[in-house]
C-alpha positions in Angstrom: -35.3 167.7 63.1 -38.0 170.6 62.9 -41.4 168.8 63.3 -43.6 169.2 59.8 -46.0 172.2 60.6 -49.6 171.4 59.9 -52.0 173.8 57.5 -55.5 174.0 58.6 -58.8 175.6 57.2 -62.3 176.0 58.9 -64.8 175.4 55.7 -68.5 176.3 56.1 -70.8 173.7 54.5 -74.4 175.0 53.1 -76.3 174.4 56.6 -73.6 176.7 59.1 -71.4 173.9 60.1 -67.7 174.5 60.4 -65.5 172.4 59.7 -61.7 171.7 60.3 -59.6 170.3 57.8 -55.8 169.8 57.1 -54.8 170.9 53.7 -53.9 167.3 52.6 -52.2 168.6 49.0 -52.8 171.7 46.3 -52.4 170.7 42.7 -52.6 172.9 39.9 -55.2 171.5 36.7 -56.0 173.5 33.8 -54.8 177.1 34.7 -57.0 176.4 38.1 -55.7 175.4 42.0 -57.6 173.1 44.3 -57.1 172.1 47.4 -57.7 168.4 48.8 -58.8 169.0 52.7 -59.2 166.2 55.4 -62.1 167.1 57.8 -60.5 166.7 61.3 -62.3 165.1 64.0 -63.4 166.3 67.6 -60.1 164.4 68.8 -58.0 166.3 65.6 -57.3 162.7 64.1 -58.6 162.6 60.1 -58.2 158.4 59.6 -61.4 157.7 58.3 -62.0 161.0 56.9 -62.9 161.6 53.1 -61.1 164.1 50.8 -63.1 167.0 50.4 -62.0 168.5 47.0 -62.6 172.1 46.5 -61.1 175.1 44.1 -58.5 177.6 45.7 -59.3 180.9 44.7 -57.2 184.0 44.9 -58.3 187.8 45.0 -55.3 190.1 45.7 -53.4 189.4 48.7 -56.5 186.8 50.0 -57.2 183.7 49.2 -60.3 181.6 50.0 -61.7 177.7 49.4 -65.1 177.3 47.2 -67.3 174.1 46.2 -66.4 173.1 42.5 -70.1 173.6 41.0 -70.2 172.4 37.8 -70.3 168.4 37.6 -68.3 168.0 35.1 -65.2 169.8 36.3 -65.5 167.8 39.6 -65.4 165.1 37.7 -62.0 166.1 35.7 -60.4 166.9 38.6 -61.1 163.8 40.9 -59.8 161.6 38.1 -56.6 163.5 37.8 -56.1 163.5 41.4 -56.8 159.7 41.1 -54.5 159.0 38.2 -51.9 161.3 40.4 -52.3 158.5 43.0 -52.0 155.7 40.9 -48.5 157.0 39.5 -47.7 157.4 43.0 -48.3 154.3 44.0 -46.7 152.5 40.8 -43.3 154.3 41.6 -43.4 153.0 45.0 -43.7 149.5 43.7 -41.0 149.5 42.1 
């Protein structure tokens, strides 16, 4: 069985840092993509790590990650994401 290849980004936060993530899931919401991203650790692990949400923009043949600035659409998009979870979890209930 092939292993699962892994998708990683390096992010840039507003002070320099770099940070790795994984590319946890992309979901599509009202004619936009975002990305959820796991910041990796120094030892690549992300168990503790919290979801940094972010929109996935396209221009041509690149694409790039940028912060979600207005409140509101943050908002929006971390309760789909949630209620995507919950109807995760309720199908594997049952």
């Amino acid at each position: 069985m092939a292993e699962e290849e892994q998708n990683y980004v390096e992010i840039l936060d507003e002070e320099g840092n770099v940070t790795k993530c994984e590319i946890y899931d992309v979901i599509d919401f009202e004619g936009k993509t975002y990305a959820m991203l796991l910041p990796m650790d120094e030892d690549e692990s992300n168990e503790d790590s919290e979801v940094i949400v972010m929109e996935y923009v396209e221009e041509g043949d690149d694409g790039y990650f940028q912060n979600i600035e207005d409140d509101n659409e943050f908002q929006k998009v971390c309760e789909y994401i949630q209620a995507l979870e919950d109807e995760e979890d309720e199908e594997i209930e049952e």
